[in-house]
C-alpha positions in Angstrom: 40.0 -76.2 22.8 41.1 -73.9 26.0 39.5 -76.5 28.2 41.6 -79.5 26.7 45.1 -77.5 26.7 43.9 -76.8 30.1 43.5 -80.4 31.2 46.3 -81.4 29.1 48.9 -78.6 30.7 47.9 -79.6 34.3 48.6 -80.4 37.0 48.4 -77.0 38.6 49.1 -76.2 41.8 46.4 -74.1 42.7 43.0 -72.3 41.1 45.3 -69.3 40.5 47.4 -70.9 38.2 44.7 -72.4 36.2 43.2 -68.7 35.9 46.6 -67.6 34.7 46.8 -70.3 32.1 43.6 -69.9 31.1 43.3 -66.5 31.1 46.7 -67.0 27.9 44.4 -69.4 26.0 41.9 -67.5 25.5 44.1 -64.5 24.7 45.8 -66.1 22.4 43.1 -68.5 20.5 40.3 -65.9 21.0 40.5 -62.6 21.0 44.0 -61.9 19.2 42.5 -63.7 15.8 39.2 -61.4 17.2 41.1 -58.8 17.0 43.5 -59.2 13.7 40.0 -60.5 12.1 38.4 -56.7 12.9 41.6 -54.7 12.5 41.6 -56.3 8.7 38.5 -54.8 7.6 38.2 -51.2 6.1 37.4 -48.4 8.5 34.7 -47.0 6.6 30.8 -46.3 6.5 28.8 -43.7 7.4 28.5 -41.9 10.8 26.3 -39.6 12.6 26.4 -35.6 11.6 27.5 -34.9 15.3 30.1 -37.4 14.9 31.4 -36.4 11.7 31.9 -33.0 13.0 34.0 -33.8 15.9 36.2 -36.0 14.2 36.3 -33.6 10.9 40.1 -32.2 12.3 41.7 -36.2 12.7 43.5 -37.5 9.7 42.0 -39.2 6.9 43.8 -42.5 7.8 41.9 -42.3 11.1 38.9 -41.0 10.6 38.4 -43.3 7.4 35.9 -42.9 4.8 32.3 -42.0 4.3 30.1 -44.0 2.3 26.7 -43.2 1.2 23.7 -45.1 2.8 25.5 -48.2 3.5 26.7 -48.6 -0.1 30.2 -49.8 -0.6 32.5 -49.3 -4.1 33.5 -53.3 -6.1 37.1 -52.3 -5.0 36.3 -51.6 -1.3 33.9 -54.7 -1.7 36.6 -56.9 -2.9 39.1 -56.1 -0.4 37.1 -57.3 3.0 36.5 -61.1 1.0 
């Protein structure tokens, strides 16, 4: 898809304008919806002890929350479908 709007928005003038165009495509069509796609899930699971420690004083929204062994509750479940 980048490589058609590419060809399609052309002629550029030079191999720095196609970067630069390019370089929006893919921003746009790839990693944004990469982005909003891992920014949607819930920031939970478990983490190392070490971890856990230094993060205990950040707030809950941040830190998220733990779940045992990789199990997850039907209402966190449901929310990431």
């Amino acid at each position: 898809m980048v490589i058609m709007l590419l060809i399609r928005g052309g002629p550029y003038a030079d191999h720095s304008h196609v970067a630069l165009a390019s370089g929006r495509y893919y921003t746009l069509l790839l990693f944004l919806p990469a982005t909003i796609m891992v920014m949607r899930r819930p920031n939970e699971g478990s983490l190392p002890a070490w971890l856990e420690a230094r993060i205990a004083a950040w707030p809950k929204w941040l830190r998220g929350t733990s779940v045992d062994s990789g199990t997850r509750s039907a209402a966190s479940h449901q929310s990431t479908r």
